[in-house]
C-alpha positions as a printed Julia matrix, in Angstrom:
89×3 Matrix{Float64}:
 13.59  11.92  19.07
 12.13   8.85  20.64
 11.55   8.58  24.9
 14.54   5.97  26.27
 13.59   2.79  27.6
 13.2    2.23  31.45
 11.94   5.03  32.53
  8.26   5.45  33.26
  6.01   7.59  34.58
  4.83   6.67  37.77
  2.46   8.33  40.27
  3.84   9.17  43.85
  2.09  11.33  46.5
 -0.27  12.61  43.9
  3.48  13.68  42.14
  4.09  12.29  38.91
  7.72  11.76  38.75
  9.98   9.47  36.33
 11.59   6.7   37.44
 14.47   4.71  36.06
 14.17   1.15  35.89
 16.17  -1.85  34.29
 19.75  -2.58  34.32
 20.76   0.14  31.55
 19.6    3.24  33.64
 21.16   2.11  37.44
 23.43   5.26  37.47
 20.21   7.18  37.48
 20.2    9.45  40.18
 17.9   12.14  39.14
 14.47  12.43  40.5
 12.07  14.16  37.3
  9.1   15.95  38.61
  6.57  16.37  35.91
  3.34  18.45  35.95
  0.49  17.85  34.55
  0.71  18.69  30.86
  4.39  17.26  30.65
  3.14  14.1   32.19
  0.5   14.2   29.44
  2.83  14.38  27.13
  5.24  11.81  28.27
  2.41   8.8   28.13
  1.64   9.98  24.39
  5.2    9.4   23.31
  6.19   6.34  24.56
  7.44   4.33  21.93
  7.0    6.83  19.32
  9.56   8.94  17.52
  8.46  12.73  18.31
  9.45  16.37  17.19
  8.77  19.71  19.07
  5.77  20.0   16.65
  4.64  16.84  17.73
  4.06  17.67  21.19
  2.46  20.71  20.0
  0.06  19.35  18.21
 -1.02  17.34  20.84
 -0.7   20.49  23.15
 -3.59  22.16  20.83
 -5.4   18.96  20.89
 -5.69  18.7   25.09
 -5.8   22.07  26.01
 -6.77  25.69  25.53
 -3.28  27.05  24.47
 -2.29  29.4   21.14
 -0.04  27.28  18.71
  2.85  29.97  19.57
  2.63  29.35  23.26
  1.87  25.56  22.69
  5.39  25.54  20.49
  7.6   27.41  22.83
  6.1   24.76  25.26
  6.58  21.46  23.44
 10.45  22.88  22.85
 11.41  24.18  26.83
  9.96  20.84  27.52
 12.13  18.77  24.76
 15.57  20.72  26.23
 14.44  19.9   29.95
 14.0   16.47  28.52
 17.27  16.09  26.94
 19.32  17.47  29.83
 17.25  15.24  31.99
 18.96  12.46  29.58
 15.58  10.45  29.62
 14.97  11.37  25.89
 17.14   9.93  22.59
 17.9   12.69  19.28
């Protein structure tokens, strides 16, 4: 899986939301709230391919989290990703 281009991770109001820029994303109408850890994780994989167990190792590495919950983490926030449509398989 690998982030798609143009959208970025901006910080609004103390929010971090995504926001869809270039010519490729214009139909774009969502607005993508992300907290803190999901944020995290968004910088780390820009330009990267990533798996689930990506994201869960670098889960483990930032925070305080069992590898089971850190797992069922990276993957709800993968799907929430991929519905969002701001993330390639």
């Amino acid at each position: 899986m690998k982030a798609k281009p143009g959208f970025n991770l901006r910080e609004v109001c103390g929010e971090n939301i995504i926001v869809a820029e270039g010519k490729e994303n214009i139909d774009f109408s969502n607005i993508i709230s992300m907290n803190e850890s999901s944020a995290y994780l968004w910088k780390m994989i820009q330009g990267k391919d990533f798996t689930p167990e990506a994201l869960q190792q670098l889960l483990l590495e930032e925070y305080e989290v069992e590898e089971e919950t850190a797992l069922a983490d990276a993957k709800a926030v993968v799907q929430q990703w991929i519905k969002a449509g701001i993330v390639e398989e």
